[in-house]
PDB file with SEQRES, HELIX, SHEET and CRYST1 records, atoms N, CA, C and O in Angstrom:
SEQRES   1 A   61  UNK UNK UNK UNK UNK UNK UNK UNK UNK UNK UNK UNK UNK          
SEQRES   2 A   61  UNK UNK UNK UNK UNK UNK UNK UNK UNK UNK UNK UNK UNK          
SEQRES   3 A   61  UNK UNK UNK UNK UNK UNK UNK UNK UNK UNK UNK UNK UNK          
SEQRES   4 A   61  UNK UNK UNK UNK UNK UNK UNK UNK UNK UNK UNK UNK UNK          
SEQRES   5 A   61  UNK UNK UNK UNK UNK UNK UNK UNK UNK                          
HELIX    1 AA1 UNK A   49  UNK A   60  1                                  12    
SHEET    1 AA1 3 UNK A  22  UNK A  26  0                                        
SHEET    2 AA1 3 UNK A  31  UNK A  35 -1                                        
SHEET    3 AA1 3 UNK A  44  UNK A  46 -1                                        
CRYST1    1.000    1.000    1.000  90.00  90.00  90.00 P 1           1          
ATOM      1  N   UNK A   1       0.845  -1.189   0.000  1.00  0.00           N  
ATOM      2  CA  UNK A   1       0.000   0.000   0.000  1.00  0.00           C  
ATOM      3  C   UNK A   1       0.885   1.245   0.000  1.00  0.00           C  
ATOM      4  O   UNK A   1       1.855   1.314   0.755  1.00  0.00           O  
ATOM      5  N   UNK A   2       0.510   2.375  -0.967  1.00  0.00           N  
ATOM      6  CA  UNK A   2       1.113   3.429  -1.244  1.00  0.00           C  
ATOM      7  C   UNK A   2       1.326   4.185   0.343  1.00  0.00           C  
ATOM      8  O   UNK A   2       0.658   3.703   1.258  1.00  0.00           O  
ATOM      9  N   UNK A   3       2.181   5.271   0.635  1.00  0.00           N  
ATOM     10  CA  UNK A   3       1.686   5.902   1.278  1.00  0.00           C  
ATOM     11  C   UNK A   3       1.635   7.724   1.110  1.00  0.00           C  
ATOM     12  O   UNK A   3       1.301   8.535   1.973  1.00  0.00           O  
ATOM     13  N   UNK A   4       2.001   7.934  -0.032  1.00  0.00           N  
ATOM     14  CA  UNK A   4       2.608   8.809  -1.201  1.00  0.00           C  
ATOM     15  C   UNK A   4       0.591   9.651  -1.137  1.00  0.00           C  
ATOM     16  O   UNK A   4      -0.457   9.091  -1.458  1.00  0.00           O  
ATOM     17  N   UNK A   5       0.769  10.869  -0.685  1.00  0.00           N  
ATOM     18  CA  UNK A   5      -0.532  11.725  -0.863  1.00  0.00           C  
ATOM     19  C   UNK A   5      -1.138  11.595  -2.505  1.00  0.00           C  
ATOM     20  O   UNK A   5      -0.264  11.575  -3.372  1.00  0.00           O  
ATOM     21  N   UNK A   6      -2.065  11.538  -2.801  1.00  0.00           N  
ATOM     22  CA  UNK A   6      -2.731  11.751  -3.879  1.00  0.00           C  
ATOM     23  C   UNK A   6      -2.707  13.348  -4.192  1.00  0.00           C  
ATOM     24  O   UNK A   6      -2.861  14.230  -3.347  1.00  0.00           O  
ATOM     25  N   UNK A   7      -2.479  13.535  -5.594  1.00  0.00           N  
ATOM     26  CA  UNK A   7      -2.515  15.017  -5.768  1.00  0.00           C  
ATOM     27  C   UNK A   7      -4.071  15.225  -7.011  1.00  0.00           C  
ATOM     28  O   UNK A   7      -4.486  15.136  -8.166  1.00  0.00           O  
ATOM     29  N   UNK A   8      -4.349  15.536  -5.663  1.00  0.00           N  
ATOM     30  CA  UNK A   8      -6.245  15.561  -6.960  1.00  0.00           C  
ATOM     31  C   UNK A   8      -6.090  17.216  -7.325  1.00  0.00           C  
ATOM     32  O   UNK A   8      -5.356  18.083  -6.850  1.00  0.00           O  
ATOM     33  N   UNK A   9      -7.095  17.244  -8.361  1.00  0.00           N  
ATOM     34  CA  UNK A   9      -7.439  18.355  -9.177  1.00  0.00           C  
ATOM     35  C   UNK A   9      -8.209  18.505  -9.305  1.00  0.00           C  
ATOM     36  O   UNK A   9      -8.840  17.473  -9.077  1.00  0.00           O  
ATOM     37  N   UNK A  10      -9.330  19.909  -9.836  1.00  0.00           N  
ATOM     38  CA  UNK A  10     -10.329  20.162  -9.949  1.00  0.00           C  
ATOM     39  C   UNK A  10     -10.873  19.897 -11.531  1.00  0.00           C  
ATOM     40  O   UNK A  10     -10.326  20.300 -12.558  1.00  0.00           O  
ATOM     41  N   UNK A  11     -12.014  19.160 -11.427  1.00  0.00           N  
ATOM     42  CA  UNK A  11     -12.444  18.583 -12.962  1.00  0.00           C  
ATOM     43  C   UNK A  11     -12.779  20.294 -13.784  1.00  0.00           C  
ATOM     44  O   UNK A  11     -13.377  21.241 -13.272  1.00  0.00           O  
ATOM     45  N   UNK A  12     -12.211  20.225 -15.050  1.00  0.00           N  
ATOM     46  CA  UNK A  12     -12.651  21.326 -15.801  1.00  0.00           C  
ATOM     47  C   UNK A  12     -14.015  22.086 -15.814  1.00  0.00           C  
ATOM     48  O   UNK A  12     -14.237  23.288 -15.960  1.00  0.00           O  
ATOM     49  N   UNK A  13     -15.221  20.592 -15.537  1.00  0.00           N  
ATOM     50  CA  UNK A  13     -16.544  20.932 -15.881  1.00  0.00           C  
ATOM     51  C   UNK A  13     -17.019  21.656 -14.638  1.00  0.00           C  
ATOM     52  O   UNK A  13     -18.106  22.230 -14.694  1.00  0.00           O  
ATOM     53  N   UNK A  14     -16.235  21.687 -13.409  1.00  0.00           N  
ATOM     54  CA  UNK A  14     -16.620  22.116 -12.242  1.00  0.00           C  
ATOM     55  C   UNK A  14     -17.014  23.546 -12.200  1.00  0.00           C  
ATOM     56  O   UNK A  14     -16.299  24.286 -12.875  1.00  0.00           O  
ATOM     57  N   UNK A  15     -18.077  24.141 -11.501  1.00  0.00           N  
ATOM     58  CA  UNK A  15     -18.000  25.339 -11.614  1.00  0.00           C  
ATOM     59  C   UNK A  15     -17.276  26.105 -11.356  1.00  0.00           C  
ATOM     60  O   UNK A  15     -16.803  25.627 -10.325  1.00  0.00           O  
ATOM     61  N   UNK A  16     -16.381  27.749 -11.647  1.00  0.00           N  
ATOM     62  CA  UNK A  16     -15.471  28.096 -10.841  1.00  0.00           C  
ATOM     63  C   UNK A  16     -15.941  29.299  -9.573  1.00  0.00           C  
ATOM     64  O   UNK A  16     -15.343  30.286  -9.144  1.00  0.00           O  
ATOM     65  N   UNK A  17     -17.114  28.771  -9.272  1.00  0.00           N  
ATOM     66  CA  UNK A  17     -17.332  29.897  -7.907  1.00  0.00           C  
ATOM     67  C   UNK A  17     -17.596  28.556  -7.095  1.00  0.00           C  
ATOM     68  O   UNK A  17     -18.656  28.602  -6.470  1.00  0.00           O  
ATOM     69  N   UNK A  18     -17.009  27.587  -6.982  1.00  0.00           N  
ATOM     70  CA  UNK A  18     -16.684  26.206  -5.919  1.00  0.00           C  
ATOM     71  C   UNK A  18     -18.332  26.024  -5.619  1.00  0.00           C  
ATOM     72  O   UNK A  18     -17.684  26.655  -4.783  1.00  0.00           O  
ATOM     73  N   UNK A  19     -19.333  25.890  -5.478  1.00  0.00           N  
ATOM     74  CA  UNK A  19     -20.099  24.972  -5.738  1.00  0.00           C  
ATOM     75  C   UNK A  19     -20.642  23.794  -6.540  1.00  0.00           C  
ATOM     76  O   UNK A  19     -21.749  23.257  -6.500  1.00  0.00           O  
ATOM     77  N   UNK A  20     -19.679  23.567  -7.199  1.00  0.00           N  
ATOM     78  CA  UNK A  20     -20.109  22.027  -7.853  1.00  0.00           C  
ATOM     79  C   UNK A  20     -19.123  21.483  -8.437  1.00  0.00           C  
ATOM     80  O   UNK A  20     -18.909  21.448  -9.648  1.00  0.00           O  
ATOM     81  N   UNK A  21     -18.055  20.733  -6.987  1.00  0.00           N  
ATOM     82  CA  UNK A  21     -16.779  20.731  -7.507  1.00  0.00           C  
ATOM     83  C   UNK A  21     -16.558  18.754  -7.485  1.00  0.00           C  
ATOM     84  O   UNK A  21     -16.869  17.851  -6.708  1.00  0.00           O  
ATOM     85  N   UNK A  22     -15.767  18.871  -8.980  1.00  0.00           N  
ATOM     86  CA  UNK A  22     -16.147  17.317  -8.502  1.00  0.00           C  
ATOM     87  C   UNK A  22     -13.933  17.245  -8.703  1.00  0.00           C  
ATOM     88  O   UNK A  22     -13.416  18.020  -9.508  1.00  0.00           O  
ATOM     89  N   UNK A  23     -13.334  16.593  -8.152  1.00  0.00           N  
ATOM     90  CA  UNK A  23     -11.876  16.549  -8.117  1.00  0.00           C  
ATOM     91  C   UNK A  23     -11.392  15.045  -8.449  1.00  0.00           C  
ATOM     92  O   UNK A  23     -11.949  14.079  -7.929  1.00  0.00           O  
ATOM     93  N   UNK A  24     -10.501  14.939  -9.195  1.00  0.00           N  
ATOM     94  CA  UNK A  24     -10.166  13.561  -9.854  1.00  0.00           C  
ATOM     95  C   UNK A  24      -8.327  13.369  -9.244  1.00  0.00           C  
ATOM     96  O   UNK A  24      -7.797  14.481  -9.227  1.00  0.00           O  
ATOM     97  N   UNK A  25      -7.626  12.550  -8.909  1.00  0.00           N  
ATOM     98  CA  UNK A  25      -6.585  12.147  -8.481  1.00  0.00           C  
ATOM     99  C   UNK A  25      -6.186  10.770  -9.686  1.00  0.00           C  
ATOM    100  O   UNK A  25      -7.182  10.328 -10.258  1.00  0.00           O  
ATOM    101  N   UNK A  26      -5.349  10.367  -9.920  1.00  0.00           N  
ATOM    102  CA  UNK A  26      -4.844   9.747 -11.008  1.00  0.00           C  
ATOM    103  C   UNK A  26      -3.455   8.564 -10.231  1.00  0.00           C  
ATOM    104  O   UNK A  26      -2.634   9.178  -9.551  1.00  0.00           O  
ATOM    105  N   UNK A  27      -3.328   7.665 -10.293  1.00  0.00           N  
ATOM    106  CA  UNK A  27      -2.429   6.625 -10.348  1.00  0.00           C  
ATOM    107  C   UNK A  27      -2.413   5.447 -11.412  1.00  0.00           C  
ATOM    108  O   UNK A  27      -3.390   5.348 -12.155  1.00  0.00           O  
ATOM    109  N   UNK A  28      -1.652   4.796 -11.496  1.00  0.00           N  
ATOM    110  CA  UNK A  28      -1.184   3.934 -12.702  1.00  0.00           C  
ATOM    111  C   UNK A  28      -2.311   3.090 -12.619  1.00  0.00           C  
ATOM    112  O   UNK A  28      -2.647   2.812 -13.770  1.00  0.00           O  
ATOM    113  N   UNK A  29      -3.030   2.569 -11.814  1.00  0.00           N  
ATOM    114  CA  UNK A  29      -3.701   1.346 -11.680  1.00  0.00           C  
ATOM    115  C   UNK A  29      -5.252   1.891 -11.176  1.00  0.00           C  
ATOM    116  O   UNK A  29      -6.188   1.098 -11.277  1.00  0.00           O  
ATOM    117  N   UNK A  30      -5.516   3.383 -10.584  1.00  0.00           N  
ATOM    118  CA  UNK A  30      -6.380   3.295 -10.259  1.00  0.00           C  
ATOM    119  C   UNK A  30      -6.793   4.960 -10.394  1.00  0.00           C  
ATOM    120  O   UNK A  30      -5.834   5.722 -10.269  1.00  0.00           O  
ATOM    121  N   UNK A  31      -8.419   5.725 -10.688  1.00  0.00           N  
ATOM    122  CA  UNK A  31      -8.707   6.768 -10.899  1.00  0.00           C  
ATOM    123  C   UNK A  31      -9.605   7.142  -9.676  1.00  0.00           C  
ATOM    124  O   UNK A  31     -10.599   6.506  -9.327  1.00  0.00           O  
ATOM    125  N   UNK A  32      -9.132   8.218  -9.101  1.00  0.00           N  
ATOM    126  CA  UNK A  32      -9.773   8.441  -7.533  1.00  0.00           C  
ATOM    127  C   UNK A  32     -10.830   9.889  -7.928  1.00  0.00           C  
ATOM    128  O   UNK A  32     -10.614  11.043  -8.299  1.00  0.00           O  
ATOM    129  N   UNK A  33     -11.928   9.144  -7.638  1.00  0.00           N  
ATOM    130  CA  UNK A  33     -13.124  10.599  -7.589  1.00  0.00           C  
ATOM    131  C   UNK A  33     -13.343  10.840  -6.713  1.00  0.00           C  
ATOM    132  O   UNK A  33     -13.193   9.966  -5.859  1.00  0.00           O  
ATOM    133  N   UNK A  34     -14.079  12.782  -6.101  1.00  0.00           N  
ATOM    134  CA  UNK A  34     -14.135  12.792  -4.606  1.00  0.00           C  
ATOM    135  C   UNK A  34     -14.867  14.270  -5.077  1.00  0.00           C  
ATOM    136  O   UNK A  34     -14.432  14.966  -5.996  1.00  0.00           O  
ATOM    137  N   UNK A  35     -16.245  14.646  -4.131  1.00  0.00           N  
ATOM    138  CA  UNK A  35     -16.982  15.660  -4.226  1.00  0.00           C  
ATOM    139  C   UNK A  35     -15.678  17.118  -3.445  1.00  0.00           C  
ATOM    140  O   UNK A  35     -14.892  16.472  -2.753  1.00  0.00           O  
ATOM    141  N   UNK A  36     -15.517  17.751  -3.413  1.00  0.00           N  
ATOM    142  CA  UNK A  36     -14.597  18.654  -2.954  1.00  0.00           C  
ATOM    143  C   UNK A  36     -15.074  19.256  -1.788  1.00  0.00           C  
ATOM    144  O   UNK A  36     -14.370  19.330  -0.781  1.00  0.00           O  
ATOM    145  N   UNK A  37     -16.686  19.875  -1.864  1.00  0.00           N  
ATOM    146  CA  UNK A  37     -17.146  20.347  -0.753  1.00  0.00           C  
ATOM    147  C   UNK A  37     -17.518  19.525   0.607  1.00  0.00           C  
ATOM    148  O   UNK A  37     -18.135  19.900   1.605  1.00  0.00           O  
ATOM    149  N   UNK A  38     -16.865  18.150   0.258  1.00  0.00           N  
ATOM    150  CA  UNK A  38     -17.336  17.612   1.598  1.00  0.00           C  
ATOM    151  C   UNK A  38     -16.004  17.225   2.524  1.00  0.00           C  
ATOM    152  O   UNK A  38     -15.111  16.443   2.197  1.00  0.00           O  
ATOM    153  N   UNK A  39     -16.102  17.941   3.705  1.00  0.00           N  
ATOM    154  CA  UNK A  39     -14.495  17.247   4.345  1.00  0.00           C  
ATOM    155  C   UNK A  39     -15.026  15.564   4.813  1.00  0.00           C  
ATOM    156  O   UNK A  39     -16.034  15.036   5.285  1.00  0.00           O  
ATOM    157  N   UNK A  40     -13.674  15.159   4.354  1.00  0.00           N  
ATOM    158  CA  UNK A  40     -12.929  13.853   4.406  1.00  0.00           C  
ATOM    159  C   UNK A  40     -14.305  13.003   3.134  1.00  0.00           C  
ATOM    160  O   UNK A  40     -14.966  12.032   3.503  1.00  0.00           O  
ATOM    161  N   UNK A  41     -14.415  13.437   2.156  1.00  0.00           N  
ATOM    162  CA  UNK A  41     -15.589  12.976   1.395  1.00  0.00           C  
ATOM    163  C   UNK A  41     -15.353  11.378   1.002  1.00  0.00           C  
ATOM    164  O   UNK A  41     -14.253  10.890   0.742  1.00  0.00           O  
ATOM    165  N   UNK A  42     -16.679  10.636   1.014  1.00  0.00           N  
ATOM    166  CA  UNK A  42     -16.192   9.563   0.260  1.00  0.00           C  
ATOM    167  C   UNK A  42     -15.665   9.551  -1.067  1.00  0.00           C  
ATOM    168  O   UNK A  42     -15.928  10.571  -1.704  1.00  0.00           O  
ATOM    169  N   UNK A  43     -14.837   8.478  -1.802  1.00  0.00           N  
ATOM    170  CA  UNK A  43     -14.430   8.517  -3.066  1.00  0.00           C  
ATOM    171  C   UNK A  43     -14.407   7.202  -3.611  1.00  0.00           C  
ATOM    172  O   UNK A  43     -14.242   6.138  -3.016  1.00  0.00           O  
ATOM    173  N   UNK A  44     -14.629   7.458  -5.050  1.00  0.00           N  
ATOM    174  CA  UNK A  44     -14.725   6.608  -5.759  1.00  0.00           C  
ATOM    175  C   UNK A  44     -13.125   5.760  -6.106  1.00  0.00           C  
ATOM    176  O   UNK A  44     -12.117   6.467  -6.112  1.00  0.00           O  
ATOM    177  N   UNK A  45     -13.014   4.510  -6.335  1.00  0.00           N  
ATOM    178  CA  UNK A  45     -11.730   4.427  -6.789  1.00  0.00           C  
ATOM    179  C   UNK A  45     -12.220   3.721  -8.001  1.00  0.00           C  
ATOM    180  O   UNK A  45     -13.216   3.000  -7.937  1.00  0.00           O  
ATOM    181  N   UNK A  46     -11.571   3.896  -9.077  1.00  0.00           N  
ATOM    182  CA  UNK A  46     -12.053   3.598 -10.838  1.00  0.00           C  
ATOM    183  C   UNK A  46     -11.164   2.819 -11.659  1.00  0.00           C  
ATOM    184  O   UNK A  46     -10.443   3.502 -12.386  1.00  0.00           O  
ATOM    185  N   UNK A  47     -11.002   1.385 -11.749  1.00  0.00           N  
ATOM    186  CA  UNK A  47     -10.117   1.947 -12.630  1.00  0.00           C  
ATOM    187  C   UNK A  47     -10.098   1.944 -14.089  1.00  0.00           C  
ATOM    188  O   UNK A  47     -11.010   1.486 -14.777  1.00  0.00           O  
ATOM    189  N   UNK A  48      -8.675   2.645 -14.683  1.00  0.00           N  
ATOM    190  CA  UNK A  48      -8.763   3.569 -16.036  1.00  0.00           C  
ATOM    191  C   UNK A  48     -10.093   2.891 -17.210  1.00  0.00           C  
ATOM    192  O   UNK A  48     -10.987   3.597 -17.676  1.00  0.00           O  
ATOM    193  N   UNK A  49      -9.951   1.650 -17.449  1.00  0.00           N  
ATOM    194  CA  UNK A  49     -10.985   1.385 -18.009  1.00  0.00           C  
ATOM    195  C   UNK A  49     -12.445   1.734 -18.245  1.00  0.00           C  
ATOM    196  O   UNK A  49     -13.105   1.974 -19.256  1.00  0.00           O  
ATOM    197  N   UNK A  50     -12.805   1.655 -16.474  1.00  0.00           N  
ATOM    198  CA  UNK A  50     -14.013   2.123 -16.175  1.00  0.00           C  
ATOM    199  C   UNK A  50     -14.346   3.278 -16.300  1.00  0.00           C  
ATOM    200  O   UNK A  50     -15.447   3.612 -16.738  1.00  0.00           O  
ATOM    201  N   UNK A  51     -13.134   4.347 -15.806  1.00  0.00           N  
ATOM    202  CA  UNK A  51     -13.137   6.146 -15.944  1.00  0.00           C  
ATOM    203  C   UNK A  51     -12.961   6.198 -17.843  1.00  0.00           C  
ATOM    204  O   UNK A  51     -13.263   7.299 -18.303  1.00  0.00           O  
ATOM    205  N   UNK A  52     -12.693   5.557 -18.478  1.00  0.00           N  
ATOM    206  CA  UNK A  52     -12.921   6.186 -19.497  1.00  0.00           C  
ATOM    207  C   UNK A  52     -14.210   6.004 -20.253  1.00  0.00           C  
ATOM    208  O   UNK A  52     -14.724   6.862 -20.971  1.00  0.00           O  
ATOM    209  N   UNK A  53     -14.807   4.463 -19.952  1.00  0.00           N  
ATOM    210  CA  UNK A  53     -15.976   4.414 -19.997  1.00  0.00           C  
ATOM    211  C   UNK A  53     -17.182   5.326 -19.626  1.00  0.00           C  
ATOM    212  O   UNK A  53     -18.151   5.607 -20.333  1.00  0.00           O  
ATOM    213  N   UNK A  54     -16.849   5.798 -18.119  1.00  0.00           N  
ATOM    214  CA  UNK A  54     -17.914   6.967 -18.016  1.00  0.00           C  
ATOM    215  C   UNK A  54     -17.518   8.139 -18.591  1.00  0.00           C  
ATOM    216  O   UNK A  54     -18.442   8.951 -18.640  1.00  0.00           O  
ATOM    217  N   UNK A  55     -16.474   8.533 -19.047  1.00  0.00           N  
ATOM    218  CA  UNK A  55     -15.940   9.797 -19.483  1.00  0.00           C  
ATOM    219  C   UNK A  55     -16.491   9.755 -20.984  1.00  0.00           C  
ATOM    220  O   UNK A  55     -16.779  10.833 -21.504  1.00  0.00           O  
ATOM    221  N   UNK A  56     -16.638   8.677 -21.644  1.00  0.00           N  
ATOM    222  CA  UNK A  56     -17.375   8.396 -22.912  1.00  0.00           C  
ATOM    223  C   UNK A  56     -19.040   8.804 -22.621  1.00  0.00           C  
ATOM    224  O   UNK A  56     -19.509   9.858 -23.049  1.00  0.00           O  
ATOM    225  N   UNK A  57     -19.758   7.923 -21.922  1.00  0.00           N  
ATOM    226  CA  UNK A  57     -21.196   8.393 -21.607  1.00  0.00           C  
ATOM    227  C   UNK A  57     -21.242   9.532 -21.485  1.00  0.00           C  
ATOM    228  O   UNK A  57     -21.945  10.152 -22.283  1.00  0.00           O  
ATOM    229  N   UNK A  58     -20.419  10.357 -20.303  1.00  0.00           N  
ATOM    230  CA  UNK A  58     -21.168  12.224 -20.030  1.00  0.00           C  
ATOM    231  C   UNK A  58     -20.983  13.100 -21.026  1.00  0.00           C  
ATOM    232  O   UNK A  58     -21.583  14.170 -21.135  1.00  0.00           O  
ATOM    233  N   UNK A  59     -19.859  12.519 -22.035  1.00  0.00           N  
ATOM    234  CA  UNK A  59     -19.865  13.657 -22.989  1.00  0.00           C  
ATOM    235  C   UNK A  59     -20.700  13.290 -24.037  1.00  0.00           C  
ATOM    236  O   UNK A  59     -21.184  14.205 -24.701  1.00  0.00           O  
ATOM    237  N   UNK A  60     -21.043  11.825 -24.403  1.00  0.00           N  
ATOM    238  CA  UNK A  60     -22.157  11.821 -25.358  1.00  0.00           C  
ATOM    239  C   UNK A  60     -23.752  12.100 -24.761  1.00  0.00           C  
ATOM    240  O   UNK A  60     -24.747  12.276 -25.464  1.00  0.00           O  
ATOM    241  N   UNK A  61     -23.708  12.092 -23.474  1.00  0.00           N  
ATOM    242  CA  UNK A  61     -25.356  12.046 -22.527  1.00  0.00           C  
ATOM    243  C   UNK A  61     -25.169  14.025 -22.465  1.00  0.00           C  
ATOM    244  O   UNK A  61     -26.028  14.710 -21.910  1.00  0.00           O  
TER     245      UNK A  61                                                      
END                                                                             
């Protein structure tokens, strides 16, 4: 198990007056999602396969 901080980012589509922030973190094996406005939020862990799969649906939905 890593113990190396995740360095998440704010998704582009997010709004920029921070209400509707969704933040993505990235490793070789696995894609970490996490709502921003919530402290210690749950998160998704994805991996790349699956994140590109949904990254296909929202931009065609």
């Amino acid at each position: 198990m890593s113990t190396t901080p995740l360095a998440w980012f704010k998704s582009s589509y997010s709004s920029g007056d921070g209400d509707s922030c969704v933040e993505v973190a990235t490793c070789p094996s696995t894609i970490h999602v996490r709502d921003s406005k919530l402290d210690k939020s749950p998160q998704l862990a994805l991996a790349p396969a699956s994140w590109t799969s949904f990254l296909s649906y929202a931009v065609q939905g």
